[in-house]
NUGU-829421 format. One record per residue (C-alpha): residue number from 1; residue in three letters; x, y, z. Coordinates in nm, 2 decimals, decimal comma. Each point is the difference from the previous one (the first is absolute). Layout:
+-----+------+--------+--------+--------+
| pos | code |   east |  north |     up |
+-----+------+--------+--------+--------+
| NUM |  ala |      X |      Y |      Z |
...
+-----+------+--------+--------+--------+
***
This chain:
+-----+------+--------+--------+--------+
| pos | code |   east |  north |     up |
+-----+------+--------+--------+--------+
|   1 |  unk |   0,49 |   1,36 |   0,78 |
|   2 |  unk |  -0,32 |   0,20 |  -0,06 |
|   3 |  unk |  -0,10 |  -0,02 |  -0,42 |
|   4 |  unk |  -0,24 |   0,22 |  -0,13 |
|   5 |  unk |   0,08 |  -0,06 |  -0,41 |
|   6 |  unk |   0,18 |  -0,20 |  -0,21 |
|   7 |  unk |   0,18 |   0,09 |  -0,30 |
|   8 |  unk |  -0,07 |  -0,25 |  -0,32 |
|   9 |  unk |   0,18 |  -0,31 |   0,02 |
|  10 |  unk |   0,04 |  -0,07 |   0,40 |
|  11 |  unk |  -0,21 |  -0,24 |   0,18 |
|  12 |  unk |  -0,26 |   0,14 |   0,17 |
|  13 |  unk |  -0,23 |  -0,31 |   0,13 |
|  14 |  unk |   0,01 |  -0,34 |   0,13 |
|  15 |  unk |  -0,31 |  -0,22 |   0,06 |
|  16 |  unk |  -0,10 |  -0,32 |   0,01 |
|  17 |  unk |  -0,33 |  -0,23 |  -0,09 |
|  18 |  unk |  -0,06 |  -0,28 |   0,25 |
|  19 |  unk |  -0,34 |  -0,28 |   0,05 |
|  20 |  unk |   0,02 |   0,09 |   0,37 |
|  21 |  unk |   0,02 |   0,32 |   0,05 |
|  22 |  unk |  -0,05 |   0,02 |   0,33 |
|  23 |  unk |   0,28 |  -0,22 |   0,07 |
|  24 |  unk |   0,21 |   0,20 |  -0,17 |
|  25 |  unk |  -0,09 |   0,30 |   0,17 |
|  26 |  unk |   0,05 |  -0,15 |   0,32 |
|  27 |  unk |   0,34 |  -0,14 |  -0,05 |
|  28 |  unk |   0,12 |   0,36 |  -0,16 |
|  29 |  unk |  -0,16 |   0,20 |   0,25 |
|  30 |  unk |   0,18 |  -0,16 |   0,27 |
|  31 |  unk |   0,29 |  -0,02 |  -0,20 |
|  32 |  unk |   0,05 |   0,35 |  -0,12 |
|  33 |  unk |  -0,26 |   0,17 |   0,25 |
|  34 |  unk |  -0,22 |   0,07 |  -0,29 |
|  35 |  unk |  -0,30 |   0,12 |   0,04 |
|  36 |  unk |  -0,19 |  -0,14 |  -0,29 |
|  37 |  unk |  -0,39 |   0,12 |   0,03 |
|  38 |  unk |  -0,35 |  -0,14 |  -0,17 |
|  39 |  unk |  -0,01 |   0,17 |  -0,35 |
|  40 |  unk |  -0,31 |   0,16 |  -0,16 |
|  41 |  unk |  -0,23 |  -0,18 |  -0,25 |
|  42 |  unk |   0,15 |   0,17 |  -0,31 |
|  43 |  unk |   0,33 |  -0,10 |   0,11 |
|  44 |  unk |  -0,13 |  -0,41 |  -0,08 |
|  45 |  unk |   0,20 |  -0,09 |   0,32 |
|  46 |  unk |   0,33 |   0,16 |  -0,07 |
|  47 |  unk |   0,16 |   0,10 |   0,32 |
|  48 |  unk |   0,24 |   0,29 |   0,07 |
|  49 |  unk |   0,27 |  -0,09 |   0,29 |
|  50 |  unk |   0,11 |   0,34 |   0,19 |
|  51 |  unk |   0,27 |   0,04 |   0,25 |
|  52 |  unk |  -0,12 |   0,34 |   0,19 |
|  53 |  unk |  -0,15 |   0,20 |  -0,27 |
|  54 |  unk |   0,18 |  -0,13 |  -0,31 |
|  55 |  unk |  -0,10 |  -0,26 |  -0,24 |
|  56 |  unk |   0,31 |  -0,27 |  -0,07 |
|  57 |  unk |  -0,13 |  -0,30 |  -0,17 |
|  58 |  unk |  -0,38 |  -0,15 |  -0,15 |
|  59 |  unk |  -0,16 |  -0,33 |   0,11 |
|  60 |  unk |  -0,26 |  -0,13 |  -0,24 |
|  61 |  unk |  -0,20 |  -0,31 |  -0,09 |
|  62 |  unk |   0,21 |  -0,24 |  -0,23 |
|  63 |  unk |  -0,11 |   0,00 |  -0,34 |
|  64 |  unk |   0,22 |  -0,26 |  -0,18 |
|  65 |  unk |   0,08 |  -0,35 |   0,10 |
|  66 |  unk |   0,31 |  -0,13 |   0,13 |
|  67 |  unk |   0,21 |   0,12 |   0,26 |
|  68 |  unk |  -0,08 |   0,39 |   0,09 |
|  69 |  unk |   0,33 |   0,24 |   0,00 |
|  70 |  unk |   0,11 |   0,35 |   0,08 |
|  71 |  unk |  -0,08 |   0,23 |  -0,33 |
|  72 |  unk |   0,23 |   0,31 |  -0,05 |
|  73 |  unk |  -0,15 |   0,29 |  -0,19 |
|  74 |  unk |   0,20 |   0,28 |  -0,20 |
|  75 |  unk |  -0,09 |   0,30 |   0,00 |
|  76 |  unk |  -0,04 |   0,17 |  -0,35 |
|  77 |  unk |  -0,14 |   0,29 |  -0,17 |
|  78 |  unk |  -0,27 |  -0,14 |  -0,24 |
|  79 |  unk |  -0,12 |  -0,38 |   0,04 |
|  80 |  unk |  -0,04 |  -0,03 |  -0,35 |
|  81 |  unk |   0,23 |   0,15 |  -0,17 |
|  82 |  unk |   0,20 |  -0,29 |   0,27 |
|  83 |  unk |  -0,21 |  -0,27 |  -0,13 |
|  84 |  unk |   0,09 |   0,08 |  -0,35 |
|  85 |  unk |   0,38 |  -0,03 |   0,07 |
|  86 |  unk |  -0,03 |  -0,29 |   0,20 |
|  87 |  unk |  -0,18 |  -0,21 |  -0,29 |
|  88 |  unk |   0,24 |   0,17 |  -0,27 |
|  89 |  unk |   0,26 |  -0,13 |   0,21 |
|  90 |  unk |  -0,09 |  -0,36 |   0,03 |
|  91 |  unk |  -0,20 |  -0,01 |   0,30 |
|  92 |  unk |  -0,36 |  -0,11 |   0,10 |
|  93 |  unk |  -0,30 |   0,20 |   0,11 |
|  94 |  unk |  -0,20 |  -0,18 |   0,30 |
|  95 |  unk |  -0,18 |   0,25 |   0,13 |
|  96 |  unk |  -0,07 |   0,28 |  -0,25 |
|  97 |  unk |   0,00 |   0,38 |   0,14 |
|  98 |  unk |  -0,26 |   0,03 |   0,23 |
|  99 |  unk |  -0,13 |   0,28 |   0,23 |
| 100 |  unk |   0,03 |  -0,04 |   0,40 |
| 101 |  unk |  -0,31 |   0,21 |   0,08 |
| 102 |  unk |   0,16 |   0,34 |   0,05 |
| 103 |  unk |   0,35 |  -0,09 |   0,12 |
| 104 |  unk |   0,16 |  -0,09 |  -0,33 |
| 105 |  unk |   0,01 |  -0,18 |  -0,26 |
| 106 |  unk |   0,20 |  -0,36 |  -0,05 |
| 107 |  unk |   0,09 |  -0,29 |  -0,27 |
| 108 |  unk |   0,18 |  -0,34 |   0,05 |
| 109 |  unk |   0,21 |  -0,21 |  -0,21 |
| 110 |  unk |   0,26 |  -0,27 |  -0,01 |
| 111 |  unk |   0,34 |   0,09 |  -0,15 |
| 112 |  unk |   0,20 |  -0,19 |  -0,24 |
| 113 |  unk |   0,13 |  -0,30 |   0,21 |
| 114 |  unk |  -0,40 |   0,03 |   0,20 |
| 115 |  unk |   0,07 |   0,15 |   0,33 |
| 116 |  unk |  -0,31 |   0,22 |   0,09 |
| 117 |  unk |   0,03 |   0,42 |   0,04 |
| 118 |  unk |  -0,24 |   0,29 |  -0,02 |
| 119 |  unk |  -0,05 |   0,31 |  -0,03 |
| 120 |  unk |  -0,15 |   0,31 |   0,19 |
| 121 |  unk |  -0,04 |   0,34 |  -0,13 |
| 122 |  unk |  -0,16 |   0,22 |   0,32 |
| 123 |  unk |  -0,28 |   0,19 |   0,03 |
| 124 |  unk |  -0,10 |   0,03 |   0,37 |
| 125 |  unk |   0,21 |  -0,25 |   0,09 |
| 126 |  unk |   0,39 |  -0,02 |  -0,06 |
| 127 |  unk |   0,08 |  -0,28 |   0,18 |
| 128 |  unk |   0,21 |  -0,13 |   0,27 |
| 129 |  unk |  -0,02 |   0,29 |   0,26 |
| 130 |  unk |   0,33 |  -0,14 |   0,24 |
| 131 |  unk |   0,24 |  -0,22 |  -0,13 |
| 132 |  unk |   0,36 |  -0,09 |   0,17 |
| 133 |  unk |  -0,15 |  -0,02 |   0,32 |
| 134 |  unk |  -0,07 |  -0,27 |   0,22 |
| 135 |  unk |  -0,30 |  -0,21 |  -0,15 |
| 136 |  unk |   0,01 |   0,19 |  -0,32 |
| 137 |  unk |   0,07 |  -0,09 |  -0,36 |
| 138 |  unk |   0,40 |   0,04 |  -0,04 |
| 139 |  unk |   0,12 |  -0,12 |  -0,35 |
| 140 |  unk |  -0,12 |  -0,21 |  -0,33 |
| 141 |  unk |   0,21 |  -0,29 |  -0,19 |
| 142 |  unk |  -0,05 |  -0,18 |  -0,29 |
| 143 |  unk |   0,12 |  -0,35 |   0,01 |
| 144 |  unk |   0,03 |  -0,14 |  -0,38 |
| 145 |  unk |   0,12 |  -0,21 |  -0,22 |
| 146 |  unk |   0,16 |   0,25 |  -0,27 |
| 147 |  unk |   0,11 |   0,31 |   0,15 |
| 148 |  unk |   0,10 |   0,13 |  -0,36 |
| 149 |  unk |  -0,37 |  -0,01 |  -0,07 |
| 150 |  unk |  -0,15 |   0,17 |   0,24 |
| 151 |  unk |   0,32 |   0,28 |  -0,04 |
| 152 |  unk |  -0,14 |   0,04 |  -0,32 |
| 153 |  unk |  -0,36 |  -0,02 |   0,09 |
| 154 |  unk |  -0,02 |   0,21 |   0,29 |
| 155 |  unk |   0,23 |   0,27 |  -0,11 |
| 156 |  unk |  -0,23 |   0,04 |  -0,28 |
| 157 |  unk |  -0,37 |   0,00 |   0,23 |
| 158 |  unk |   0,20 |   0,17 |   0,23 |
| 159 |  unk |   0,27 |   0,24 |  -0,11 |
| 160 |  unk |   0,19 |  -0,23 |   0,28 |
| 161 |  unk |   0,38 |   0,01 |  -0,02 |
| 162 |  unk |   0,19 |  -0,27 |   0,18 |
| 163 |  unk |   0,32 |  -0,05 |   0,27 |
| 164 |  unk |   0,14 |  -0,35 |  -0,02 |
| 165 |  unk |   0,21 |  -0,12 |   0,26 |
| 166 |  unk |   0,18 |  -0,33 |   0,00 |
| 167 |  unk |   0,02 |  -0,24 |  -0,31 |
| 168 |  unk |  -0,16 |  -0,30 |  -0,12 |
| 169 |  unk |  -0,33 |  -0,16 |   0,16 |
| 170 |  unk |   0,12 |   0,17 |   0,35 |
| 171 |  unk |  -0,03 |   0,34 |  -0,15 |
| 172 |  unk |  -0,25 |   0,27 |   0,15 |
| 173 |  unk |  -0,15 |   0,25 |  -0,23 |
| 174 |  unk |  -0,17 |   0,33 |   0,18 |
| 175 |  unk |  -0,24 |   0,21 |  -0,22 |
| 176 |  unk |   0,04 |   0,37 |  -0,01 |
| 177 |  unk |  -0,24 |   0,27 |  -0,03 |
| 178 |  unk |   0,23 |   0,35 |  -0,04 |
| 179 |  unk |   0,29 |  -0,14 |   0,14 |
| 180 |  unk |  -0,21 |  -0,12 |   0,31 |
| 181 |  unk |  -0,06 |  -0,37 |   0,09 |
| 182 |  unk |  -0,37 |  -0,13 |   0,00 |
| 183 |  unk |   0,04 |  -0,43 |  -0,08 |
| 184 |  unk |   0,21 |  -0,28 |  -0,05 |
| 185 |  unk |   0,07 |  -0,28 |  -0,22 |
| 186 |  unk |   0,17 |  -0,33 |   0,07 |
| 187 |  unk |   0,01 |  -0,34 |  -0,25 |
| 188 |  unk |  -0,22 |  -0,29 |   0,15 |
| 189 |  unk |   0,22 |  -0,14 |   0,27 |
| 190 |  unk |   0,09 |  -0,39 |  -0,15 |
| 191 |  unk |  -0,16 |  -0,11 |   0,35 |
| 192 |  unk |  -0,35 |   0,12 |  -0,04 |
| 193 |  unk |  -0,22 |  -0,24 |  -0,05 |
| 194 |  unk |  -0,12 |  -0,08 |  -0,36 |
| 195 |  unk |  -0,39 |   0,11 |   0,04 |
| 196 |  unk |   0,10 |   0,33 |   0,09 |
| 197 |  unk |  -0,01 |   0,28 |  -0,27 |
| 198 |  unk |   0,13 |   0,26 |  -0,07 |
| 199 |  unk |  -0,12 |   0,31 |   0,24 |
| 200 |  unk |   0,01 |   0,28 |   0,20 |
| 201 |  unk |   0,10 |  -0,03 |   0,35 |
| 202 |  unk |  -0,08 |   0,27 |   0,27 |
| 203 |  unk |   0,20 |   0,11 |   0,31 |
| 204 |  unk |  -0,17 |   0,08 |   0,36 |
| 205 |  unk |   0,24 |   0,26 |   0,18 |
| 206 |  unk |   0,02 |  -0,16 |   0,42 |
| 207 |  unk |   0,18 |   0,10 |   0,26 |
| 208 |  unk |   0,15 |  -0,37 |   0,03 |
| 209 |  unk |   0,01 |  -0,27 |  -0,29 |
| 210 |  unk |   0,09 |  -0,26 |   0,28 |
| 211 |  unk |  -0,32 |   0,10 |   0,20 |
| 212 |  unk |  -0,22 |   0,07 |  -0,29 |
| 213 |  unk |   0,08 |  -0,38 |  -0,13 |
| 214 |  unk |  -0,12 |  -0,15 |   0,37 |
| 215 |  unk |  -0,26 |   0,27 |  -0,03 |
| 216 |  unk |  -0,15 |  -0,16 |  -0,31 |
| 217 |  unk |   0,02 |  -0,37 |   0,14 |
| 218 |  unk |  -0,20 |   0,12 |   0,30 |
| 219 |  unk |  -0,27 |   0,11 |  -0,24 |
| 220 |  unk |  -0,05 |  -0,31 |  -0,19 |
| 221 |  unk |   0,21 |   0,13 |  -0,30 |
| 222 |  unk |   0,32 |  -0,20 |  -0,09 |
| 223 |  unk |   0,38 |   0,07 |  -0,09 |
| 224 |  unk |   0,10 |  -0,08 |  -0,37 |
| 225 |  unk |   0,38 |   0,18 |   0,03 |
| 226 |  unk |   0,15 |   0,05 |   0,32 |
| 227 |  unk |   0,14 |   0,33 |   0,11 |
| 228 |  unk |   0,32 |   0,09 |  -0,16 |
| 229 |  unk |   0,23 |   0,31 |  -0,05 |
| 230 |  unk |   0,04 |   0,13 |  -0,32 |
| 231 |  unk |   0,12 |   0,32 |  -0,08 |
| 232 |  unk |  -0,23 |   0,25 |   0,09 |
| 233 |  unk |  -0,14 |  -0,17 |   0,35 |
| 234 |  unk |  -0,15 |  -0,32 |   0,07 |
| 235 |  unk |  -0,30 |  -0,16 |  -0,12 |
| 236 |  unk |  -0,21 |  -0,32 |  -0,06 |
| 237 |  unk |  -0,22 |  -0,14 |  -0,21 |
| 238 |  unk |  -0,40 |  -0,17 |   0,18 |
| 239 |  unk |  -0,34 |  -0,03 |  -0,06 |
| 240 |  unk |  -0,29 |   0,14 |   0,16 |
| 241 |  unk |  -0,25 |  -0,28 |   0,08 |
| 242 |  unk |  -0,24 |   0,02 |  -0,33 |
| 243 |  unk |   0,37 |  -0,12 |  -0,18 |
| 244 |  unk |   0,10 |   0,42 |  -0,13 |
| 245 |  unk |   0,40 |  -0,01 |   0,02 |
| 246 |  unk |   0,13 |   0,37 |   0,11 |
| 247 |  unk |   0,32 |   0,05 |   0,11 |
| 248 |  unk |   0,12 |   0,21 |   0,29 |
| 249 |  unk |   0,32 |   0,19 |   0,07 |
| 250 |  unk |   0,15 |   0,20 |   0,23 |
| 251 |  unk |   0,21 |   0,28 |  -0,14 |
| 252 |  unk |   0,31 |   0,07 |   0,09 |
| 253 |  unk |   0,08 |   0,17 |  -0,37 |
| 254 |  unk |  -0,26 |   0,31 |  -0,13 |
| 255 |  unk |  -0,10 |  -0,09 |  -0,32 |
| 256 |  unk |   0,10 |   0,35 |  -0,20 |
+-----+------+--------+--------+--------+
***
């Protein structure tokens, strides 16, 4: 699906911040078939992956240590007037609003329980040009350990109202945006493994999850979940080989 705006609150970008980028552009590339050129000086070696003519995801140097990881942005209306609300609101400024040379303008922060988001407010640049299509971005989740919270917290950033399905620690929240689906929300599955925090997880539209996951191995990266059905398709969780987790899925379901 072709995007040329977003209204305030949906996600509108994904990228990532790696030490080798190279690797990772190799690995994605023949992954997704992106085609993931050299970017100019002013751009300080943030890369723009197209499929055909449309932008669908950014690959930059890493700037933090640790492990890198997927980054969703949000698209909203002013960044700091969004900055305000997320520090009134008990979150945490890490990267304070910023322009992108023409394209827009972003922030980043860590919400109450610390899992990472931004923010994009477009210029030039709205973001994600083809989505729900085969080696695009598909969907957003937030995996934490108080889903009350981030109700609270990111129906107030946001404006976000909330589906839950299902009861208890197995219940699956989906953010709204006019009645219309754009994230979701699960509590941190009991299994994960303690050093992992709280965070936003990506999804990777394929054609096949199963062929995807041998895909992945083929290309140095490595399976963390393997596939499984769930309700709207079947997806899996791996790693690309500088250790970013994405997760893929094929769609059986149209996200509405």
């Amino acid at each position: 699906m072709r995007v040329e705006r977003y209204e305030p609150g949906v996600p509108a970008w994904i990228d990532i911040g790696v030490a080798d980028q190279q690797v990772a552009v190799d690995f994605y590339g023949a992954l997704f078939g992106w085609d993931v050129a050299p970017s100019p000086d002013e751009a300080g070696g943030y890369r723009i992956a197209m499929v055909g003519d449309a932008a669908v995801a950014g690959i930059g140097p890493q700037q933090s240590p640790g492990p890198p990881w997927w980054a969703t942005y949000v698209s909203v209306e002013q960044v700091e007037a969004t900055v305000a609300s997320v520090v009134e609101h008990g979150g945490q400024v890490v990267v304070d609003a910023t322009d992108v040379m023409s394209a827009g303008r972003m922030a980043g922060f860590l919400d109450p329980q610390g899992a990472v988001f931004a923010v994009w407010q477009s210029n030039e640049f709205p973001g994600a040009q083809l989505v729900n299509e085969p080696g695009t971005y598909s969907w957003s989740e937030l995996v934490t350990t108080d889903v009350d919270a981030a109700k609270r917290f990111y129906g107030a950033v946001f404006g976000w109202t909330f589906d839950t399905h299902g009861d208890g620690a197995d219940a699956y929240t989906e953010f709204k945006v006019g009645g219309r689906n754009v994230g979701g929300m699960m509590h941190m599955p009991s299994d994960m493994p303690e050093h992992v925090p709280c965070h936003w997880a990506v999804y990777f539209s394929v054609e096949d999850a199963d062929a995807a996951v041998a895909r992945v191995q083929a290309l140095g990266g490595q399976v963390v979940m393997a596939p499984r059905d769930i309700e709207p398709g079947r997806f899996a969780v791996v790693a690309d080989p500088t250790g970013g987790v994405f997760n893929v899925i094929t769609i059986t379901d149209t996200p509405n």
